[in-house]
N, CA, C and O atoms as CSV, one atom per row, in Angstrom:
chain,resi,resn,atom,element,x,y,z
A,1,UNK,N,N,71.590,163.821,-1.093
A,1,UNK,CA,C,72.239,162.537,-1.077
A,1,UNK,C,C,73.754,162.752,-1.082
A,1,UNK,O,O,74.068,163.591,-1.926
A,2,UNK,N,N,74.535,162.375,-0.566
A,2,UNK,CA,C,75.529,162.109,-0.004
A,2,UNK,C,C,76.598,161.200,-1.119
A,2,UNK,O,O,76.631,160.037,-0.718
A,3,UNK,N,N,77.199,161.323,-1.988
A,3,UNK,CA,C,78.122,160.312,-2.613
A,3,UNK,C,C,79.739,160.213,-2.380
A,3,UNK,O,O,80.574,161.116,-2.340
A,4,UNK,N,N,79.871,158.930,-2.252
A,4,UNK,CA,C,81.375,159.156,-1.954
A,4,UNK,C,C,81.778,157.242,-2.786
A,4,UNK,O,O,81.296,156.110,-2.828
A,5,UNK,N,N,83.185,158.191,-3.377
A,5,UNK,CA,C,83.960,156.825,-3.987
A,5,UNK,C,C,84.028,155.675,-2.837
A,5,UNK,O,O,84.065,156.001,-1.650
A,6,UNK,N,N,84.043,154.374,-3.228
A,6,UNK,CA,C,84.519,153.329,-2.524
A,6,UNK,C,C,85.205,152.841,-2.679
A,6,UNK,O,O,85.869,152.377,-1.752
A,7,UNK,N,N,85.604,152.545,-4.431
A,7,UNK,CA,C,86.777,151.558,-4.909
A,7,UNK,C,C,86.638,151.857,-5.932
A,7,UNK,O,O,85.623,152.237,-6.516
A,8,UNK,N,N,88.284,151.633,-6.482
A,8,UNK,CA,C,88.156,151.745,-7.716
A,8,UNK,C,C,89.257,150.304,-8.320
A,8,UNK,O,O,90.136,149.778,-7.636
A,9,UNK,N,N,88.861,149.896,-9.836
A,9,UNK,CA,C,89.862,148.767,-9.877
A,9,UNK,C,C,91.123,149.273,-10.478
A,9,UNK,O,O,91.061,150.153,-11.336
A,10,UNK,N,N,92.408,148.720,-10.044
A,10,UNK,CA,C,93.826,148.882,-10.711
A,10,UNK,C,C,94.210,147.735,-11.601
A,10,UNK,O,O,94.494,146.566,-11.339
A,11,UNK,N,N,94.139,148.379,-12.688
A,11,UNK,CA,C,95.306,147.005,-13.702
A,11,UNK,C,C,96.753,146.737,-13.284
A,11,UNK,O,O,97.582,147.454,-12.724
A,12,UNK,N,N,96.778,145.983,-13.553
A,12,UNK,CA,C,98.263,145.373,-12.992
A,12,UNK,C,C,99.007,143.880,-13.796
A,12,UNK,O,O,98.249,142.940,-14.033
A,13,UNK,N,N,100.153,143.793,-14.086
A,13,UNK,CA,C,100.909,142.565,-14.731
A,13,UNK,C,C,100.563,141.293,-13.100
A,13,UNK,O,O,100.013,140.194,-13.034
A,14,UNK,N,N,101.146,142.091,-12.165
A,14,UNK,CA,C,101.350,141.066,-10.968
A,14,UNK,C,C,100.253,141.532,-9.606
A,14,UNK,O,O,100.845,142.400,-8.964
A,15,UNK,N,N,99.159,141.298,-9.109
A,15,UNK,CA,C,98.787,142.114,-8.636
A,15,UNK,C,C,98.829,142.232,-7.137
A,15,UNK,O,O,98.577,143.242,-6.480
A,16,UNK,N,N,99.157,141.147,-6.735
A,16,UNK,CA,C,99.880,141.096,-5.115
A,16,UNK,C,C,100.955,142.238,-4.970
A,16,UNK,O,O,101.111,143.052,-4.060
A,17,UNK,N,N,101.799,142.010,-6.400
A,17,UNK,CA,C,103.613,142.801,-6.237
A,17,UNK,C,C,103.020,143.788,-6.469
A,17,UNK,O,O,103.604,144.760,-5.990
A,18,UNK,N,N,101.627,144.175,-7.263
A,18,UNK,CA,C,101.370,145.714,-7.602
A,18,UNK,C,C,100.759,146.538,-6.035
A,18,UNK,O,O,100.950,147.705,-5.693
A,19,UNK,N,N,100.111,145.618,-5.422
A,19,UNK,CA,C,99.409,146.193,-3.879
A,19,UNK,C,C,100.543,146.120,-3.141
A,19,UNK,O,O,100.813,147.205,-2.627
A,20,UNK,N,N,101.188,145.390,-2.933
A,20,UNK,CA,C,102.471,145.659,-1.959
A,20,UNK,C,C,103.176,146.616,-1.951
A,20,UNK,O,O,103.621,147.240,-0.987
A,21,UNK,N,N,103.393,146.872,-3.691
A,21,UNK,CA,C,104.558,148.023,-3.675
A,21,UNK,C,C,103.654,148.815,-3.398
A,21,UNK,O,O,104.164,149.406,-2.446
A,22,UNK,N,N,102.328,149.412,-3.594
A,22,UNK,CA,C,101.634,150.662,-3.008
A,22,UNK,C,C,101.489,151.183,-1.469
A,22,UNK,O,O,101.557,152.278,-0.911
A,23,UNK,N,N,101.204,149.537,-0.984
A,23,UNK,CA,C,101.082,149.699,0.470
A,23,UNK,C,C,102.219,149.559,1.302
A,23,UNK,O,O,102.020,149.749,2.502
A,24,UNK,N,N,103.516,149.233,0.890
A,24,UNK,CA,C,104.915,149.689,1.096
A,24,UNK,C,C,105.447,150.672,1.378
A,24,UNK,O,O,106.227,150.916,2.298
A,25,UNK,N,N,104.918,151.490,0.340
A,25,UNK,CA,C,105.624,153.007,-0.117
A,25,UNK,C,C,105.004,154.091,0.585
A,25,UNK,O,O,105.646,154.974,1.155
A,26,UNK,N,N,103.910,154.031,0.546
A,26,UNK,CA,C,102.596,155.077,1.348
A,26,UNK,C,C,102.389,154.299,3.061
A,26,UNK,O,O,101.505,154.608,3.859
A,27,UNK,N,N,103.250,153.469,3.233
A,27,UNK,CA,C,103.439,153.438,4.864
A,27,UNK,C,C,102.034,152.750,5.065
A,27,UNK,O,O,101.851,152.983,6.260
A,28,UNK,N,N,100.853,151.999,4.606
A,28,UNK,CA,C,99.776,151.267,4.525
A,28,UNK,C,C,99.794,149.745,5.369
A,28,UNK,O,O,100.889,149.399,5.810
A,29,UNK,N,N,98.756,148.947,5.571
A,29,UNK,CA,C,98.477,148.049,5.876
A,29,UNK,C,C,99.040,147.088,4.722
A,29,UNK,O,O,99.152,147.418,3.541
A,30,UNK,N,N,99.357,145.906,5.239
A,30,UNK,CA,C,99.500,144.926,3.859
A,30,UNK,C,C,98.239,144.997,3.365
A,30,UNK,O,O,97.283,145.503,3.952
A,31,UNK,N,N,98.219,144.206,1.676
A,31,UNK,CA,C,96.959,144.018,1.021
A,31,UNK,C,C,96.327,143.015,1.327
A,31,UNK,O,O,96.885,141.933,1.509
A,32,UNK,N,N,94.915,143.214,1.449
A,32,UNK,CA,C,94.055,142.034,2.000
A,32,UNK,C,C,94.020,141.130,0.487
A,32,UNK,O,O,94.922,141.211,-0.348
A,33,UNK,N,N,92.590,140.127,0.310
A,33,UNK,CA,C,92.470,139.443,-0.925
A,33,UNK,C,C,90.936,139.306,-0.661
A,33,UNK,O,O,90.393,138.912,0.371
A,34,UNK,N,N,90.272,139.788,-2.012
A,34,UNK,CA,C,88.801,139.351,-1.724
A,34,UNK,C,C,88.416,138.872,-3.500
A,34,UNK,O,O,88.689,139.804,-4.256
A,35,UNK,N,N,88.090,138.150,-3.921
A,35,UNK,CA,C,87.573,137.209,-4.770
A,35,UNK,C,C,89.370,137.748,-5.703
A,35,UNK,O,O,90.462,137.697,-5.138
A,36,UNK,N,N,89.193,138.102,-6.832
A,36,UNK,CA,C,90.716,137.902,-8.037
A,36,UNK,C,C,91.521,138.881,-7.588
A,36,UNK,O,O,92.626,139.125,-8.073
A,37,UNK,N,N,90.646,139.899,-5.992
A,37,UNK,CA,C,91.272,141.489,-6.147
A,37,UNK,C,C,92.398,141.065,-4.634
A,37,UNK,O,O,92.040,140.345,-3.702
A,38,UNK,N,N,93.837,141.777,-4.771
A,38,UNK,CA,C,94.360,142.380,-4.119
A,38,UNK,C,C,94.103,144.093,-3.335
A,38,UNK,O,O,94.997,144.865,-3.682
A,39,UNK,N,N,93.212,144.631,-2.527
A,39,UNK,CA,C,92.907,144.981,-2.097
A,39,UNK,C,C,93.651,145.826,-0.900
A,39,UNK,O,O,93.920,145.245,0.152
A,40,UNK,N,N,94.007,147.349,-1.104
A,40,UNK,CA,C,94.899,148.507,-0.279
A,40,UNK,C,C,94.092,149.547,-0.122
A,40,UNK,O,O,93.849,150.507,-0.853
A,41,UNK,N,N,93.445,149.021,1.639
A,41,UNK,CA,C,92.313,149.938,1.897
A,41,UNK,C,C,92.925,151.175,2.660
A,41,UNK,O,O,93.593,151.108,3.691
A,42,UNK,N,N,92.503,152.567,1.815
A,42,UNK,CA,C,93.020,154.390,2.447
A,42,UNK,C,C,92.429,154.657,3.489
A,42,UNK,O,O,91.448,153.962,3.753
A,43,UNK,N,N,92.706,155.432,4.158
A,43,UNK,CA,C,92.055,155.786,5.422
A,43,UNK,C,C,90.904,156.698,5.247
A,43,UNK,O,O,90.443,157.207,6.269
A,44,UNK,N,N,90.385,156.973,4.132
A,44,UNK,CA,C,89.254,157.562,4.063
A,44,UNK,C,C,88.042,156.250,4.018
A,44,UNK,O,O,86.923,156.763,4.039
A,45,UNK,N,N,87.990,155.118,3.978
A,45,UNK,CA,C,87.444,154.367,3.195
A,45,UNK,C,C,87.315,154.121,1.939
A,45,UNK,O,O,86.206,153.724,1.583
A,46,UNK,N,N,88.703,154.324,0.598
A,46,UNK,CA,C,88.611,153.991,-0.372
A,46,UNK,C,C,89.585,152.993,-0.108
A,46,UNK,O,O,90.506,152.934,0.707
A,47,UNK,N,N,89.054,152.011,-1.225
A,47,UNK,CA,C,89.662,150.868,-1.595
A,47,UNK,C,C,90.317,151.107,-3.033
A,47,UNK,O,O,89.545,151.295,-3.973
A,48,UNK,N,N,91.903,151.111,-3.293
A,48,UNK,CA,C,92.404,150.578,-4.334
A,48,UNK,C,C,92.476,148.566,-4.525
A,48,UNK,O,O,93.286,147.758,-4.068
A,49,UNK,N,N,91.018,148.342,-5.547
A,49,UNK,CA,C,91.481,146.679,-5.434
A,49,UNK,C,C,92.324,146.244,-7.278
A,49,UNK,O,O,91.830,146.394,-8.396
A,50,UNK,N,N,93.420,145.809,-6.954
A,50,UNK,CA,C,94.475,145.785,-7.993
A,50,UNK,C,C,93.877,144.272,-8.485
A,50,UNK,O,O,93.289,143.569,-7.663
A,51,UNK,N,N,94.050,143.874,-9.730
A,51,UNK,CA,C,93.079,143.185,-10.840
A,51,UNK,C,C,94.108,142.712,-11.552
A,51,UNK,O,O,94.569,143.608,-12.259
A,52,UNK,N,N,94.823,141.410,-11.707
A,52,UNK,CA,C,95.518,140.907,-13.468
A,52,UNK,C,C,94.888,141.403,-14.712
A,52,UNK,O,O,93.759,141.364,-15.199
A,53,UNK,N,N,95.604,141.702,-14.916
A,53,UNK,CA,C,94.987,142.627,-16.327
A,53,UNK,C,C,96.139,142.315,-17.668
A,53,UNK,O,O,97.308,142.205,-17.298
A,54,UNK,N,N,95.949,142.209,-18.763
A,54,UNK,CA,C,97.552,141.915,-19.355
A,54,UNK,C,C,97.959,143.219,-20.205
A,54,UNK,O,O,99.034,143.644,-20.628
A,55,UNK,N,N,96.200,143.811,-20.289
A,55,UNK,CA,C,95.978,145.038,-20.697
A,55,UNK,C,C,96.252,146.199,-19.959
A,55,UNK,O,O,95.266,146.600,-19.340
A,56,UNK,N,N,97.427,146.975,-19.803
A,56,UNK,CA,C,97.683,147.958,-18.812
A,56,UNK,C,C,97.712,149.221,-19.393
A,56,UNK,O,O,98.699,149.583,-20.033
A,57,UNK,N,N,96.277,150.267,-19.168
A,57,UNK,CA,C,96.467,151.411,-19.633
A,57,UNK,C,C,96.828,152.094,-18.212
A,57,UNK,O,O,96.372,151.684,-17.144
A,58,UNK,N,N,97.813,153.320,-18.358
A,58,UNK,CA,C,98.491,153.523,-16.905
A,58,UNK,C,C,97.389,154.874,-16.471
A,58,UNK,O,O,96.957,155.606,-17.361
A,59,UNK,N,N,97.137,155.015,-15.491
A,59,UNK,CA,C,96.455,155.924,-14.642
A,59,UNK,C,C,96.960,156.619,-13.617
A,59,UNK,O,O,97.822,156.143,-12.878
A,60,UNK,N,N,96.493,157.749,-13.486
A,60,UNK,CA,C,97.103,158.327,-12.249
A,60,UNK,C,C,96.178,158.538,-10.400
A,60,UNK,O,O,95.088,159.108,-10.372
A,61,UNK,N,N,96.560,158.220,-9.613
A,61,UNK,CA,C,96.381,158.006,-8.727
A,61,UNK,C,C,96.804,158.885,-7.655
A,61,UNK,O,O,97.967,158.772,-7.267
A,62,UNK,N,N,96.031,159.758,-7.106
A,62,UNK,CA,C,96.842,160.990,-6.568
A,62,UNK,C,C,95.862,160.691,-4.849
A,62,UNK,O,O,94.694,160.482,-4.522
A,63,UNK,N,N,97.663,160.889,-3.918
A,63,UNK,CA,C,97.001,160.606,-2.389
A,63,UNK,C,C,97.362,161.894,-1.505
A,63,UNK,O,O,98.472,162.389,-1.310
A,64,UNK,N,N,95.831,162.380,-0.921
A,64,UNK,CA,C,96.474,163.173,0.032
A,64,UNK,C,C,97.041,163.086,1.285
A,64,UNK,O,O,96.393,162.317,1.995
A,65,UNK,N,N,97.811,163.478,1.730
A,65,UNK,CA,C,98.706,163.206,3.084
A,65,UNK,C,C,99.393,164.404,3.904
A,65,UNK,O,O,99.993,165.311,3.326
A,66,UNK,N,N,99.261,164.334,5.252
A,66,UNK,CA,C,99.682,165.479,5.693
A,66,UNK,C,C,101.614,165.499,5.782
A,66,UNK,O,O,102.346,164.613,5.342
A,67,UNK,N,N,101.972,166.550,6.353
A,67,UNK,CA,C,103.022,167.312,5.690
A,67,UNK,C,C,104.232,165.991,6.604
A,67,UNK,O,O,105.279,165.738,6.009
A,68,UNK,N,N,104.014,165.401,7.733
A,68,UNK,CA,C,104.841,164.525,8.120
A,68,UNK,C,C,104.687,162.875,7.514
A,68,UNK,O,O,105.407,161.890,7.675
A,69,UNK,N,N,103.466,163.071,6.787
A,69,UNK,CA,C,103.567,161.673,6.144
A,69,UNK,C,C,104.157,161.790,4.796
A,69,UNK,O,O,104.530,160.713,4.331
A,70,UNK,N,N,104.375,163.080,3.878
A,70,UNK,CA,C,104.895,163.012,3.167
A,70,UNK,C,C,106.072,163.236,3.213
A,70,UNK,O,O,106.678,163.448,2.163
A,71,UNK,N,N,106.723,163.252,4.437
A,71,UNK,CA,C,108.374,163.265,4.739
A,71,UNK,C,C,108.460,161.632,4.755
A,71,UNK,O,O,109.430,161.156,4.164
A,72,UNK,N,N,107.539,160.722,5.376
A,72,UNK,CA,C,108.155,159.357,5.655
A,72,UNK,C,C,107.518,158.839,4.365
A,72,UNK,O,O,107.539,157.610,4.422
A,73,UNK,N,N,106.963,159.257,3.230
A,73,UNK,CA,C,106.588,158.675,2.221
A,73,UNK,C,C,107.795,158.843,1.292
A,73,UNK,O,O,108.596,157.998,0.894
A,74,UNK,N,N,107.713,160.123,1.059
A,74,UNK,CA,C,109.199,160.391,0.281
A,74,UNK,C,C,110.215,159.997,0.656
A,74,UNK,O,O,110.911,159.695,-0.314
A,75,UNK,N,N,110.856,159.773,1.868
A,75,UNK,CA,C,111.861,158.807,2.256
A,75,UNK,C,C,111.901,157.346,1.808
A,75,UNK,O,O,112.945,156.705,1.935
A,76,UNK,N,N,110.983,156.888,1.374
A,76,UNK,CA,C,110.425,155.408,1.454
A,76,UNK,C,C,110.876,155.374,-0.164
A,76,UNK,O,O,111.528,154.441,-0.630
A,77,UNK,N,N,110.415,156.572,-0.977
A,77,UNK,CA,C,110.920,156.619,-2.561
A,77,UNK,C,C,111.874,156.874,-2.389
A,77,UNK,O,O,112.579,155.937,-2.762
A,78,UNK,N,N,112.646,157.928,-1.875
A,78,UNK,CA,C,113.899,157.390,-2.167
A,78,UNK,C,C,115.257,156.552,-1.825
A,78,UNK,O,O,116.421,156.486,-2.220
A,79,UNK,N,N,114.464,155.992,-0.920
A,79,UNK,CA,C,115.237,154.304,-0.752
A,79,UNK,C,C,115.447,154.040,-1.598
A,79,UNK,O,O,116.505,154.195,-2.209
A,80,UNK,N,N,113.998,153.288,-2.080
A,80,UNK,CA,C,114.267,152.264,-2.952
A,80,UNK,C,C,114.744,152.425,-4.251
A,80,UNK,O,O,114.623,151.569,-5.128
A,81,UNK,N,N,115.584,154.105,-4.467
A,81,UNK,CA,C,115.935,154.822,-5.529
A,81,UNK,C,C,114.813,154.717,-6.912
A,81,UNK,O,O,114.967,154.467,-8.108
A,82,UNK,N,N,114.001,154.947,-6.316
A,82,UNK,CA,C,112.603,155.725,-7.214
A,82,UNK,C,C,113.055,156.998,-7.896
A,82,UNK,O,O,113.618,157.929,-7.319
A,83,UNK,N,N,112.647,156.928,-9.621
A,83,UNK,CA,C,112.578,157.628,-9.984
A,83,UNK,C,C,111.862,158.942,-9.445
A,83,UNK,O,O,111.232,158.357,-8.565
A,84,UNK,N,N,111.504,160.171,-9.308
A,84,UNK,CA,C,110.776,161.227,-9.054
A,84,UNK,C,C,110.903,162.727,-9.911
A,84,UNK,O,O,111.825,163.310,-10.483
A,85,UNK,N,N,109.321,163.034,-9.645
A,85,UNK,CA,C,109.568,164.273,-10.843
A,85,UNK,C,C,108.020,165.096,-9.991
A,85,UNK,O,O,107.044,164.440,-9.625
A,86,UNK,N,N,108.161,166.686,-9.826
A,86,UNK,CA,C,107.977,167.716,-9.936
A,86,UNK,C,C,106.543,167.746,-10.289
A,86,UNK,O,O,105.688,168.393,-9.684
A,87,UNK,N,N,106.270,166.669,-11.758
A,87,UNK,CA,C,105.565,167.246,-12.254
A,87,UNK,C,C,104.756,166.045,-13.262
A,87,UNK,O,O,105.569,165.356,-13.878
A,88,UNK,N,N,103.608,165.768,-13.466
A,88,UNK,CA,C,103.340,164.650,-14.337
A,88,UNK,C,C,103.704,164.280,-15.459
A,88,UNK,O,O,103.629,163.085,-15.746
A,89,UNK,N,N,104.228,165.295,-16.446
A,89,UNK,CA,C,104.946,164.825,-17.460
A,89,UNK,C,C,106.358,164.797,-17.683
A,89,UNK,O,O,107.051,164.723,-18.698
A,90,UNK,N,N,106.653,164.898,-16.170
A,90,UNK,CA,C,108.454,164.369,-15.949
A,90,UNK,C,C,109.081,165.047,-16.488
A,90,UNK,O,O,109.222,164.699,-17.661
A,91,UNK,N,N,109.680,166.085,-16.176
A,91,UNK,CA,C,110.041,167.671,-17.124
A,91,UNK,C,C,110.634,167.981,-16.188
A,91,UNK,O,O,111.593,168.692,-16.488
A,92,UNK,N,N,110.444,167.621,-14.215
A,92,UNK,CA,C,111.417,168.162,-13.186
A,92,UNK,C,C,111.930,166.952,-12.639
A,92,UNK,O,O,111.379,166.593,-11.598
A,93,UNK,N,N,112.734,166.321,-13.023
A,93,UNK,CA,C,112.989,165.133,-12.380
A,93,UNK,C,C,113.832,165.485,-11.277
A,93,UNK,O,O,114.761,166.292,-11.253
A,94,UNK,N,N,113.397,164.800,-10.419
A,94,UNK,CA,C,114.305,164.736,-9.246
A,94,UNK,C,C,113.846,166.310,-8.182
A,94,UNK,O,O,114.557,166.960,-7.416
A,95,UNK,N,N,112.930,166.423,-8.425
A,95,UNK,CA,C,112.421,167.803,-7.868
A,95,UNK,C,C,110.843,167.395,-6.934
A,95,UNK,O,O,110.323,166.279,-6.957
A,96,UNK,N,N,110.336,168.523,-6.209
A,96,UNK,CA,C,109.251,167.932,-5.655
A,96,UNK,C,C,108.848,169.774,-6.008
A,96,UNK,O,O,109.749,170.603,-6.131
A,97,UNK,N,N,107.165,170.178,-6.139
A,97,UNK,CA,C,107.007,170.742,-6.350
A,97,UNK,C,C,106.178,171.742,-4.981
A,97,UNK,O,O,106.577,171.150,-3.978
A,98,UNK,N,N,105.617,172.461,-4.677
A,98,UNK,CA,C,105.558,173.471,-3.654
A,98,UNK,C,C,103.827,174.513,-4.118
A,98,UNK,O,O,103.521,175.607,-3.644
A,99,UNK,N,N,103.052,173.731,-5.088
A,99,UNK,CA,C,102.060,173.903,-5.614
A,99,UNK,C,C,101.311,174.267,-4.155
A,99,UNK,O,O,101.580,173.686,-3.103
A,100,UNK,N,N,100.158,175.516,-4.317
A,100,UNK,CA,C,99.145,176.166,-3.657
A,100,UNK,C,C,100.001,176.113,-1.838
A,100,UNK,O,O,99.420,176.032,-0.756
A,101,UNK,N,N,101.084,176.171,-2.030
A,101,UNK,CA,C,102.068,176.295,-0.468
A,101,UNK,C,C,102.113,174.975,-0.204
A,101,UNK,O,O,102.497,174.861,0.960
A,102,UNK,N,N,101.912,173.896,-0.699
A,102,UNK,CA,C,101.736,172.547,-0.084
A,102,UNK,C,C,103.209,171.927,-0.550
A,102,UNK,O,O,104.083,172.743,-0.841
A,103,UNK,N,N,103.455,170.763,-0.614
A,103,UNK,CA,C,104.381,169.968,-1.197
A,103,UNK,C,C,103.884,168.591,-2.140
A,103,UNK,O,O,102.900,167.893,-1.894
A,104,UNK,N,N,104.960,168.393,-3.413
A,104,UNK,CA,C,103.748,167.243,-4.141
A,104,UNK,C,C,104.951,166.595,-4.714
A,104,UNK,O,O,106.028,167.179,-4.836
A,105,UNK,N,N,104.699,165.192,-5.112
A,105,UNK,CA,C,106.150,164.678,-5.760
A,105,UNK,C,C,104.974,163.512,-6.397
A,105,UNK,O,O,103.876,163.162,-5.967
A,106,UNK,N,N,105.942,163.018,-7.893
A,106,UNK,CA,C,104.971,161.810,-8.752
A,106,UNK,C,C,106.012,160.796,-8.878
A,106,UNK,O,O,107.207,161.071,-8.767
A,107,UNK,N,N,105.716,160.017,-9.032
A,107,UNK,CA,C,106.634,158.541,-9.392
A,107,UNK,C,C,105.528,157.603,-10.108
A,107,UNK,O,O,104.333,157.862,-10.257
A,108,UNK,N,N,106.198,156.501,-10.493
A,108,UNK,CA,C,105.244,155.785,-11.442
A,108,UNK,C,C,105.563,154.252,-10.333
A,108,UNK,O,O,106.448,153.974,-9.524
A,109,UNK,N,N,104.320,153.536,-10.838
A,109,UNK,CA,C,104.158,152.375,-10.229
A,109,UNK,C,C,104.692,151.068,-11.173
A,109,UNK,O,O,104.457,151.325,-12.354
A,110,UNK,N,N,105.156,150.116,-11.054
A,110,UNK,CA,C,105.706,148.829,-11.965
A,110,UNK,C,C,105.110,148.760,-12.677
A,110,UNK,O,O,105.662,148.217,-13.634
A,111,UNK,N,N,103.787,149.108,-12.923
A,111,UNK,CA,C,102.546,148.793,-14.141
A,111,UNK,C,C,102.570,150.282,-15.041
A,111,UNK,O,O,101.846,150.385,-16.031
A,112,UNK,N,N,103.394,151.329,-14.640
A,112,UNK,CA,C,103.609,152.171,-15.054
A,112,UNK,C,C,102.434,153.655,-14.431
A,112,UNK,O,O,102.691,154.846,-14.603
A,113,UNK,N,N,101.454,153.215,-13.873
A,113,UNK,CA,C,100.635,154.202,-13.246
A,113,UNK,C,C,101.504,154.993,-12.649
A,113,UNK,O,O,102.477,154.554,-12.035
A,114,UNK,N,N,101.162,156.537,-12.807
A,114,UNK,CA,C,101.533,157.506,-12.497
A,114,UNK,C,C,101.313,157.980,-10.748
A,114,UNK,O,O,100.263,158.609,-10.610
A,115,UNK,N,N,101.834,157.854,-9.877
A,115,UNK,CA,C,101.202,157.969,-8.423
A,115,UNK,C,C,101.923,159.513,-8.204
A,115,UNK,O,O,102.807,160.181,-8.740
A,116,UNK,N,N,101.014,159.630,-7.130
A,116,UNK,CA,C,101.401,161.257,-6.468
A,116,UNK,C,C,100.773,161.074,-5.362
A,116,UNK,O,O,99.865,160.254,-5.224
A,117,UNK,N,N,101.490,162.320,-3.897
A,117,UNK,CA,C,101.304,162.327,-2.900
A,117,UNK,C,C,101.585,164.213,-2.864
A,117,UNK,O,O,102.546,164.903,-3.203
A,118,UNK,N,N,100.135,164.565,-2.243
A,118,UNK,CA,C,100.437,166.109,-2.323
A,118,UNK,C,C,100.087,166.560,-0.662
A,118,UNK,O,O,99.538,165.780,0.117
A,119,UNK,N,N,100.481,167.855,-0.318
A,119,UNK,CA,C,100.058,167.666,0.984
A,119,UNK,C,C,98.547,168.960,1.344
A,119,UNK,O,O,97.824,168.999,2.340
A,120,UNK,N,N,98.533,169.631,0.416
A,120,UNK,CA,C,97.410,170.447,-0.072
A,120,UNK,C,C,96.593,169.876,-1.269
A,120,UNK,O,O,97.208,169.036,-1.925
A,121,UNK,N,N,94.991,170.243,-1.793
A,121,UNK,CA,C,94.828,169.857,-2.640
A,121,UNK,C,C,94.941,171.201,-3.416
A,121,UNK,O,O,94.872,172.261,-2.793
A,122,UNK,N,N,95.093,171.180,-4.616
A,122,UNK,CA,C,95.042,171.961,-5.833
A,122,UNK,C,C,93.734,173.032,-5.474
A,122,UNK,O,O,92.608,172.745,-5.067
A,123,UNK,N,N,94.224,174.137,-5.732
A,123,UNK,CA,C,93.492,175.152,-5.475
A,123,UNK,C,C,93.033,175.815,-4.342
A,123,UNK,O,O,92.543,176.904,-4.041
A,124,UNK,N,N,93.507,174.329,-3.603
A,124,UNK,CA,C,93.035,175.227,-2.215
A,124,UNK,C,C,93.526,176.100,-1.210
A,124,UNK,O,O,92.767,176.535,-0.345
């Protein structure tokens, strides 16, 4: 049998402003709307659907992308003068890291979720 993620839900204060800024930044489709969810469908077929929540525990969210989308992704952070760091517990700020030969950079989302864009996965 065959399993693969489909969706997962995102907490969020605002959740339109929380799918926009995702699907903004990562160069995405606008967010669709299907019943309370704001909805930023990946090109694998996962769905991030973002949820009002008032309760925001922050999560991390890690996207893979090849080596020219993470040139026009990272451009896109630092427009909008996005914080950035190296590393998940923000120890290299302003750095992007070079993990398994690939390239990887984290920033946090308005709800405080931790996002990343790597262009290898870990270990491989």
């Amino acid at each position: 049998m065959a399993v693969s993620l489909n969706h997962t839900i995102v907490a969020a204060r605002d959740k339109r402003a929380s799918a926009a800024f995702l699907a903004d930044v990562l160069g995405l489709a606008a967010p669709t709307t299907y019943g309370p969810f704001a909805i930023v469908e990946l090109a694998n077929g996962v769905s991030l659907d973002f949820l009002d929540d008032p309760e925001i525990h922050p999560r991390h969210y890690a996207f893979l992308v090849t080596e020219e989308e993470f040139d026009e992704i990272f451009g896109r952070i630092r427009a909008r003068g996005l914080d950035f760091w190296a590393d998940p517990f923000e120890r290299s700020p302003g750095e992007i890291n070079t993990n398994d030969g690939g390239r990887g950079v984290y920033w946090n989302d308005p709800n405080g979720h931790k996002l990343e864009i790597i262009t290898r996965p870990y270990g491989g």
